[in-house]
MDAnalysis code that builds the backbone (N, CA, C; Angstrom):
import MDAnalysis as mda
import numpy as np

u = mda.Universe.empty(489, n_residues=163, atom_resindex=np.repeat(np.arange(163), 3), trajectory=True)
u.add_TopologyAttr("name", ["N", "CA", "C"] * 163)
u.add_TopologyAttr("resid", np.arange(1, 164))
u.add_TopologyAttr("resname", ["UNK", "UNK", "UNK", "UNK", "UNK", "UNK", "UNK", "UNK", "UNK", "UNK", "UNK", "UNK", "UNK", "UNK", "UNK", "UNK", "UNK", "UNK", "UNK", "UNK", "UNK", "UNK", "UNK", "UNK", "UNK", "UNK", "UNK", "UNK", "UNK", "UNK", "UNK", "UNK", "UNK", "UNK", "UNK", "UNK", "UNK", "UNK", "UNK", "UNK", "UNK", "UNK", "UNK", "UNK", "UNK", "UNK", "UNK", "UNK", "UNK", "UNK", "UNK", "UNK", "UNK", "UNK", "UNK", "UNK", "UNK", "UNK", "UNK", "UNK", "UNK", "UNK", "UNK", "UNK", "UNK", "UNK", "UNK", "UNK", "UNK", "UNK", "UNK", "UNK", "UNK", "UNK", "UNK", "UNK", "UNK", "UNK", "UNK", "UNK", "UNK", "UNK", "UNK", "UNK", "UNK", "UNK", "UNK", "UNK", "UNK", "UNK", "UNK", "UNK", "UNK", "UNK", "UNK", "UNK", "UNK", "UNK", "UNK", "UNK", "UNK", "UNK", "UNK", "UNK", "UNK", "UNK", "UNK", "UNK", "UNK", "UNK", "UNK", "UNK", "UNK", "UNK", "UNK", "UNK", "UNK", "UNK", "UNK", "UNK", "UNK", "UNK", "UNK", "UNK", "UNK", "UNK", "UNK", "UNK", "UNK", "UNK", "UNK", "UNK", "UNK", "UNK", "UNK", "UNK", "UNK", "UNK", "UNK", "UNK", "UNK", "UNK", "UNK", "UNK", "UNK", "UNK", "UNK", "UNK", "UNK", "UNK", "UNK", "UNK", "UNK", "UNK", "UNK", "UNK", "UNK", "UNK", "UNK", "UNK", "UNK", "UNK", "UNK"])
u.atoms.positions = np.array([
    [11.368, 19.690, -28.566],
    [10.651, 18.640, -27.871],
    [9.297, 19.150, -27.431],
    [8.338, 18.466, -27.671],
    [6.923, 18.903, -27.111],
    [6.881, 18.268, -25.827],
    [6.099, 18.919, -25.415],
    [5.885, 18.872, -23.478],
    [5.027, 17.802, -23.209],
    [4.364, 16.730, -24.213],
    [4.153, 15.071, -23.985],
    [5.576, 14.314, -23.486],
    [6.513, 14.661, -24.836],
    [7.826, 14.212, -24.726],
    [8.672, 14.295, -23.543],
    [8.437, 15.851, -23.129],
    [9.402, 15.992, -21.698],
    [8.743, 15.110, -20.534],
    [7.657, 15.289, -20.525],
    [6.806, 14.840, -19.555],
    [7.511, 13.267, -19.199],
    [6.969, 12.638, -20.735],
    [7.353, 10.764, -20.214],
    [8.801, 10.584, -20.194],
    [9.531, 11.738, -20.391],
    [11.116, 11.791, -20.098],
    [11.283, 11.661, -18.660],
    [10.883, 12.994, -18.151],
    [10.133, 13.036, -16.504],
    [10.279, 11.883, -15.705],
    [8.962, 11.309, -16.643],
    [8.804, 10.133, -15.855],
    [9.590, 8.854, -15.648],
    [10.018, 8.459, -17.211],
    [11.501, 7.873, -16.826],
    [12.487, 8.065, -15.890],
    [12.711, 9.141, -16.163],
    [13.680, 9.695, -15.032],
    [13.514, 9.706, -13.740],
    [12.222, 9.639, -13.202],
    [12.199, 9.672, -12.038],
    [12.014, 7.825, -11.826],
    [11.619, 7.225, -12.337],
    [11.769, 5.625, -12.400],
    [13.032, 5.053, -12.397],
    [13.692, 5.670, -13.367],
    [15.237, 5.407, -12.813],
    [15.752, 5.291, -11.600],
    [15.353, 6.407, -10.838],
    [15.820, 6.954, -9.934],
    [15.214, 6.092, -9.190],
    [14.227, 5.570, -9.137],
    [13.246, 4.551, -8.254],
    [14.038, 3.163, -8.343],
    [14.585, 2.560, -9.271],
    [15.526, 1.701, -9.609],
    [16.255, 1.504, -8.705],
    [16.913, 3.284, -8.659],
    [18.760, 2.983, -8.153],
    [18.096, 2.688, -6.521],
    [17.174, 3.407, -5.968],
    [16.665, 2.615, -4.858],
    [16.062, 1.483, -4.266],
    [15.760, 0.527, -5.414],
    [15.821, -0.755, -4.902],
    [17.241, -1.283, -4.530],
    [17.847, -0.854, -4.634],
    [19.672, -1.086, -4.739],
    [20.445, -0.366, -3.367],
    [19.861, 1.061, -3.598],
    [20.731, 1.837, -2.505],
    [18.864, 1.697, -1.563],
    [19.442, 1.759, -0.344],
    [18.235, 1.576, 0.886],
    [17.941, 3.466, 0.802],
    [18.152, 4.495, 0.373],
    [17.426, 5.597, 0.192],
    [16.167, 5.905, 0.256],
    [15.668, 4.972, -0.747],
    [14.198, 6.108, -1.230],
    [13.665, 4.080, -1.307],
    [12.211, 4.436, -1.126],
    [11.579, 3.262, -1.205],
    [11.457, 2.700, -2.962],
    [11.998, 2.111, -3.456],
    [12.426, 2.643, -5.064],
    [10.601, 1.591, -5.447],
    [10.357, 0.614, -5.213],
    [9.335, -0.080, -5.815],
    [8.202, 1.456, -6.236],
    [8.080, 1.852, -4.920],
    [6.774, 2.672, -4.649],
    [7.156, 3.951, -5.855],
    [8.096, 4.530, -5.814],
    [8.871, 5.409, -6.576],
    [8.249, 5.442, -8.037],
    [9.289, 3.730, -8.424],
    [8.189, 3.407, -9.724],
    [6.614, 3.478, -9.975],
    [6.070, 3.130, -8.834],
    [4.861, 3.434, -8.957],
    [3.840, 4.548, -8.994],
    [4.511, 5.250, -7.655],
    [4.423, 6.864, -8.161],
    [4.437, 7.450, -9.225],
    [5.377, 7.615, -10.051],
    [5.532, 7.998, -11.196],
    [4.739, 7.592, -12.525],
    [4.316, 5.751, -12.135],
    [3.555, 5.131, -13.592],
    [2.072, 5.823, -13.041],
    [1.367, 6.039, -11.330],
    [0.259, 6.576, -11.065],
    [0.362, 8.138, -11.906],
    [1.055, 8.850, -11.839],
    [0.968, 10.028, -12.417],
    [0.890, 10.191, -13.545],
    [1.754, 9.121, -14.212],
    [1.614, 9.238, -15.505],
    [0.190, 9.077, -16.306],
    [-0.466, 8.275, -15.407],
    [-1.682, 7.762, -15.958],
    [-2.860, 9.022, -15.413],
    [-2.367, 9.715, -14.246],
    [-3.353, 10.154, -13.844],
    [-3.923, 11.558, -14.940],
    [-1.980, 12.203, -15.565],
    [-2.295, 13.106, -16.498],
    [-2.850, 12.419, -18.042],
    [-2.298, 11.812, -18.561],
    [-2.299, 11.111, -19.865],
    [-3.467, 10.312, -20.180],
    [-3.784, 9.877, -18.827],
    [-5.375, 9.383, -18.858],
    [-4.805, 8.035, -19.244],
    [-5.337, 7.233, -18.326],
    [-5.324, 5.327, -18.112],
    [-5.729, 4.729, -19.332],
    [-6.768, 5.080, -19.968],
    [-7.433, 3.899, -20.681],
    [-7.694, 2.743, -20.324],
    [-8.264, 1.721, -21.638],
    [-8.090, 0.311, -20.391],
    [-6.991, -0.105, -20.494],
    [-5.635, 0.004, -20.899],
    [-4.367, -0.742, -21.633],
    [-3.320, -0.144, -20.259],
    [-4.079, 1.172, -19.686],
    [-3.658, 1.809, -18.585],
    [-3.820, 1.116, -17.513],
    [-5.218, 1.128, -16.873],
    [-5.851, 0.219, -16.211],
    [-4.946, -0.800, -15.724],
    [-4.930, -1.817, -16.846],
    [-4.366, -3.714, -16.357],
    [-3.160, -2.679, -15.893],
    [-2.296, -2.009, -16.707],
    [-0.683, -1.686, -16.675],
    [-0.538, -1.267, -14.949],
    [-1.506, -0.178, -14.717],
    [-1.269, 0.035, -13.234],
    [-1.566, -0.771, -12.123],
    [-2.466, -2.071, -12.851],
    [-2.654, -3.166, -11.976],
    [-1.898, -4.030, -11.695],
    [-1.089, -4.191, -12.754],
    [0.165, -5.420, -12.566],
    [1.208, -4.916, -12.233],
    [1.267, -3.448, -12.426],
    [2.765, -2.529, -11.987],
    [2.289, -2.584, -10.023],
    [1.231, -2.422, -9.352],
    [0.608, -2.357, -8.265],
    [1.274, -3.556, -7.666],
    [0.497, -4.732, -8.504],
    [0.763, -6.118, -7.484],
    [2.412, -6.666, -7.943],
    [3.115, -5.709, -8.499],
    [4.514, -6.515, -8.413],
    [5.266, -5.366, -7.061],
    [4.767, -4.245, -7.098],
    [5.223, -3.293, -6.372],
    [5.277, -4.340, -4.888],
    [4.043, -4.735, -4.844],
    [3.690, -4.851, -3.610],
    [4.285, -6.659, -3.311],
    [4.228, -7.562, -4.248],
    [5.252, -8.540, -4.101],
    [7.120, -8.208, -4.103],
    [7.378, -7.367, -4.774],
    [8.811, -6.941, -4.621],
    [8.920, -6.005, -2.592],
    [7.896, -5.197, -2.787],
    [8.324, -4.870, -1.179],
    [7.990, -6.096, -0.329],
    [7.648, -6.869, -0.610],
    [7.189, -8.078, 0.296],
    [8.005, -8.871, 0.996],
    [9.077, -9.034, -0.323],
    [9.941, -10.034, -0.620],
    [10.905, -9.318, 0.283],
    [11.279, -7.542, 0.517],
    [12.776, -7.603, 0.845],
    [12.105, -7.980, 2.632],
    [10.791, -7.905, 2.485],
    [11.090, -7.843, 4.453],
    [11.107, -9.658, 4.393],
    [10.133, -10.502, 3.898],
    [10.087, -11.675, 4.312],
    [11.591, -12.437, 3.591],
    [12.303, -12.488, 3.081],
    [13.568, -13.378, 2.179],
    [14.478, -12.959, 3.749],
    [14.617, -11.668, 3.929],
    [16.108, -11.524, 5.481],
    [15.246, -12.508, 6.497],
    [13.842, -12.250, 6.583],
    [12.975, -12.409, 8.081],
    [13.543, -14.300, 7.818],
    [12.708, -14.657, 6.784],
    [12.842, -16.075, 7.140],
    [14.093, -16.643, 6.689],
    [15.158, -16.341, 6.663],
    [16.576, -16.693, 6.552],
    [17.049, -16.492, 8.181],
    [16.492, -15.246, 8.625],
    [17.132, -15.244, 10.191],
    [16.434, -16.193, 11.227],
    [15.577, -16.311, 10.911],
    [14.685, -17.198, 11.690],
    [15.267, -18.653, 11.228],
    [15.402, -19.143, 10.154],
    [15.992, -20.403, 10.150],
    [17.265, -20.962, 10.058],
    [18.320, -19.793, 10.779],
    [19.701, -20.042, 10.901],
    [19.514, -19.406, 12.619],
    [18.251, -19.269, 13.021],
    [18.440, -19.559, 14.483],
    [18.334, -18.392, 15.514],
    [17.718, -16.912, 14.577],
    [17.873, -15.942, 15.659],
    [16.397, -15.503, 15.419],
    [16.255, -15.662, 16.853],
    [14.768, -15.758, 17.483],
    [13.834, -14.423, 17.019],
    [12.793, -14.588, 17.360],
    [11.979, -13.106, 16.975],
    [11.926, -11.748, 17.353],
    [12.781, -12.090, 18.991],
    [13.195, -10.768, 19.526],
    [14.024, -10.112, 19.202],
    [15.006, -11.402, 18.547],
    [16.269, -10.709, 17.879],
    [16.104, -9.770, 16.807],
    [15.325, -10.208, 15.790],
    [14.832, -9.804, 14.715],
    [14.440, -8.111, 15.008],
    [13.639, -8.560, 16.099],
    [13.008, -7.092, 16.375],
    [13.951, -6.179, 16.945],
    [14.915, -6.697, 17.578],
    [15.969, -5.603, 17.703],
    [17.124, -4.884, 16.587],
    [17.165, -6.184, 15.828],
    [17.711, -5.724, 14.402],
    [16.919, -4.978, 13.587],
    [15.529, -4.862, 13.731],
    [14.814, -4.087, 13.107],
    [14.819, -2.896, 13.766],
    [14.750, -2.728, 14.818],
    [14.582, -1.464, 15.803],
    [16.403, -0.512, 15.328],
    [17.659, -1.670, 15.417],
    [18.855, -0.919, 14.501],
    [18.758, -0.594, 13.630],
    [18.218, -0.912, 12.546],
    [18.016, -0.735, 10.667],
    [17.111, 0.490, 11.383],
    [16.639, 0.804, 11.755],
    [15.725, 2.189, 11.727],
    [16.668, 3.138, 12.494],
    [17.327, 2.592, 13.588],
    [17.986, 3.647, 14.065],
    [19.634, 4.089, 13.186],
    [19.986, 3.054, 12.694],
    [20.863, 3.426, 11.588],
    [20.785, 4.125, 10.522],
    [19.364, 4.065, 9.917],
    [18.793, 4.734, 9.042],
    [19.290, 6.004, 9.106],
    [19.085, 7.060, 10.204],
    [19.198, 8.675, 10.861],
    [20.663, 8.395, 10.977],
    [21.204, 7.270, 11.537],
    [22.778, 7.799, 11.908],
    [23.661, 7.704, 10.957],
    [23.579, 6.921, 10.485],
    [24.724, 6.753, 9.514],
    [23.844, 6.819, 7.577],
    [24.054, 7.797, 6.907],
    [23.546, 7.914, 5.439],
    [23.561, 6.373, 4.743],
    [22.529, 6.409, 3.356],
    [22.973, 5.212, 2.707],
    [22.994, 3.703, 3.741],
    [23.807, 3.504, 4.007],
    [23.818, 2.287, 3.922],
    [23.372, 1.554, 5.481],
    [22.836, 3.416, 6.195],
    [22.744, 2.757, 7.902],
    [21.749, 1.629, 8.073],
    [20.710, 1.800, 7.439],
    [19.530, 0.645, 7.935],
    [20.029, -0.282, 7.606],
    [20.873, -1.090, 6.203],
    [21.122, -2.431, 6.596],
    [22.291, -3.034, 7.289],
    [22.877, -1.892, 7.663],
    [24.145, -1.995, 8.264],
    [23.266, -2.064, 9.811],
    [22.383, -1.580, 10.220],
    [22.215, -1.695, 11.283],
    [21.119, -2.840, 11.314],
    [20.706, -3.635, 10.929],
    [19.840, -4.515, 10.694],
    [21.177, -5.892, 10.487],
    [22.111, -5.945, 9.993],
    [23.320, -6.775, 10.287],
    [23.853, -6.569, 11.358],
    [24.130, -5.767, 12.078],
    [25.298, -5.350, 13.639],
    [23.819, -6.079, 14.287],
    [22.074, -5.661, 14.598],
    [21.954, -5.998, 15.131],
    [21.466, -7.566, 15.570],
    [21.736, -8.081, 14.398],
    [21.733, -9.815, 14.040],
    [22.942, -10.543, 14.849],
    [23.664, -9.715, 14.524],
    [25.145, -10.369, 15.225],
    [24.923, -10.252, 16.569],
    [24.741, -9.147, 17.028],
    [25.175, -8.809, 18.334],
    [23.946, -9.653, 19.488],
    [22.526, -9.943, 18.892],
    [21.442, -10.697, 19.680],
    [22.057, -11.560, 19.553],
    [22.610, -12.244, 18.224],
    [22.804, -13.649, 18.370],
    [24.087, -14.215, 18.526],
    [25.325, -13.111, 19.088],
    [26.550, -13.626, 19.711],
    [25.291, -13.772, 21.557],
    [24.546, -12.478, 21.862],
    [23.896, -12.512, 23.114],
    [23.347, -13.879, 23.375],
    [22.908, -14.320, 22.214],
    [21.768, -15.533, 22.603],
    [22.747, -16.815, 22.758],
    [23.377, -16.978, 22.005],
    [24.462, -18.068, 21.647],
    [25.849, -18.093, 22.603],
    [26.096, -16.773, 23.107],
    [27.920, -16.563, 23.430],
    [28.327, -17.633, 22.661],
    [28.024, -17.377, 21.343],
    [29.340, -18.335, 20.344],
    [29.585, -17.110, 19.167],
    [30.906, -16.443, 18.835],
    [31.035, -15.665, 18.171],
    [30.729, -16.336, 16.266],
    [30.987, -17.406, 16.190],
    [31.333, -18.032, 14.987],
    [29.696, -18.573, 14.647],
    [28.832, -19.056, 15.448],
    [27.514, -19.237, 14.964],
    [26.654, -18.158, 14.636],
    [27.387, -16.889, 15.616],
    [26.497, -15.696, 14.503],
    [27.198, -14.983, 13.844],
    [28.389, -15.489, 13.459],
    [28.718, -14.649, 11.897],
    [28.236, -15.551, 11.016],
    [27.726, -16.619, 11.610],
    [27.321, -17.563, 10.150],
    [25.796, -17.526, 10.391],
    [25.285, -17.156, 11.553],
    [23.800, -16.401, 11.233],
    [23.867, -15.052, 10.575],
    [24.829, -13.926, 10.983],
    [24.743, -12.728, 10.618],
    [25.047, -12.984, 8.624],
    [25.969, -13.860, 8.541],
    [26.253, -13.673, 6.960],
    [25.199, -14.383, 6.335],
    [24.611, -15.158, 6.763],
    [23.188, -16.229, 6.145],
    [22.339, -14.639, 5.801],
    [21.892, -14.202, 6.460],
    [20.811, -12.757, 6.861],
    [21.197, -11.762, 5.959],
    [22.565, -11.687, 5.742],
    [22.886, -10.655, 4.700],
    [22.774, -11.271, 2.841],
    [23.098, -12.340, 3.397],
    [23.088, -12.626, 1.838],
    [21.662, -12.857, 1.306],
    [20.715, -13.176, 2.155],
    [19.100, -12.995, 1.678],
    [18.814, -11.419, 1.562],
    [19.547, -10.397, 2.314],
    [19.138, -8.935, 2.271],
    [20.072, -8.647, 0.717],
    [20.630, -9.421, 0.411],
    [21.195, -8.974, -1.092],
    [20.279, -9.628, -1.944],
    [19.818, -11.029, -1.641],
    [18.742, -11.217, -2.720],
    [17.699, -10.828, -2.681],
    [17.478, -10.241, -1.487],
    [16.138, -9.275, -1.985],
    [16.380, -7.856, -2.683],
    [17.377, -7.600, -2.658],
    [17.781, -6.218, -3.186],
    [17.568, -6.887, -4.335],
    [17.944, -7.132, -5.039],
    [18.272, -8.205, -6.703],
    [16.886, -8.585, -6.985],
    [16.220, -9.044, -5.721],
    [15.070, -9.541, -6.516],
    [13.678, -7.867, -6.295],
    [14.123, -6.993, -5.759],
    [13.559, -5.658, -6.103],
    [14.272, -5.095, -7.460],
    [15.298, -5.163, -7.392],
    [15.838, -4.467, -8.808],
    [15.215, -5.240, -9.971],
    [14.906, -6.328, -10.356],
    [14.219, -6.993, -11.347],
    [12.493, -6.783, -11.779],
    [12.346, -6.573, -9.953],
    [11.272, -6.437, -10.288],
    [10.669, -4.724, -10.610],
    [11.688, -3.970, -10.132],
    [11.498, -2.381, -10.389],
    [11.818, -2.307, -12.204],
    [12.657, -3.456, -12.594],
    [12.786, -3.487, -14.281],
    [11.653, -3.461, -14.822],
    [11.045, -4.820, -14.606],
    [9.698, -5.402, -14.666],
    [8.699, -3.887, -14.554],
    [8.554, -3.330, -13.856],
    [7.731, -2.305, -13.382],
    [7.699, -1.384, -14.857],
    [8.876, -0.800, -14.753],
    [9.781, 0.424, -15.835],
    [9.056, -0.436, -17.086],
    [9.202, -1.265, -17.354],
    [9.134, -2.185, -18.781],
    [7.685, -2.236, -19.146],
    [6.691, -2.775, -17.929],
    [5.347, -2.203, -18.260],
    [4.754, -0.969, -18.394],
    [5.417, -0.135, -17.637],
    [5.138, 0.873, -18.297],
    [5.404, 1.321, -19.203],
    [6.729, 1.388, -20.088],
    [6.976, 1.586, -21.010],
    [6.450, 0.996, -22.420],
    [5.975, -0.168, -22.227],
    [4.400, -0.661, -23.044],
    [3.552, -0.139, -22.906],
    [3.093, 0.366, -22.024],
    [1.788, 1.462, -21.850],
    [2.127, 2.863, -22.531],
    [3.508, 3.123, -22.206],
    [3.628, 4.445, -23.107],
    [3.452, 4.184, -24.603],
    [3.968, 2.908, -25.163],
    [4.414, 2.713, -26.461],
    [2.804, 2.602, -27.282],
    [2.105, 1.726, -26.159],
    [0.452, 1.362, -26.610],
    [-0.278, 2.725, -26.659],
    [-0.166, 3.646, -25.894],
    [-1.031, 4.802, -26.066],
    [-0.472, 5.401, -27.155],
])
């Protein structure tokens, strides 16, 4: 194998890996992909076919991270848990993050949906049906990052194929 070859192996590989983190809350996976298509271009040299590729790989990066904060935000907000709540569920998803591996930030970004909005409500049953509304948008944004981290991988991999 010549060391072009290993290289965009490399880089696959580490895009992969950017993938499995739109999925698992680990590693920021959009940016990941992007990392990797910036490097690629930075050794191999952009061209213009480079250029558009890192431009449209850029603005999906940045619509896919968009999407996972605003799809939970405005699902919780319109099944009824206020902005403070939010912010305390956000303030858990970070502190879960450190405590518990994998899966603490959205696990703690759900406990703290429930728990403002059993506080706000004292009705246990309106916030499991706020808390489960909130999760199931935090799965379609996962889904709709994994498509778009495809999307990402796929343009680049036209850029490899075009150079």
């Amino acid at each position: 194998m010549s060391a072009d070859t290993l290289f965009i192996v490399f880089i696959a590989v580490v895009m992969v890996v950017g993938i499995a983190g739109t999925v698992l809350p680990i590693l920021p996976g959009l940016w990941v992909i992007w990392a990797a298509a910036a490097v690629y271009g930075v050794v191999a040299g952009f061209g213009s076919g480079g250029w558009v590729a890192i431009a449209v790989i850029t603005a999906l990066a940045v619509v896919g991270t968009a999407s996972a904060v605003y799809l939970p935000q405005r699902t919780a907000a319109s099944v009824g848990v206020p902005w403070w709540g939010q912010l305390i569920a956000l303030g858990c998803a970070i502190a879960g993050f450190f405590v518990v591996p994998v899966v603490g930030a959205p696990l703690g970004f759900v406990v703290g949906i429930l728990v403002t909005t059993i506080v706000r409500e004292r009705h246990v049953a309106g916030a499991l049906n706020a808390t489960w509304a909130t999760l199931k948008a935090m799965l379609l944004a996962s889904g709709v990052q994994f498509a778009i981290g495809l999307m990402m991988m796929a343009i680049w991999i036209l850029w490899v194929w075009a150079g």
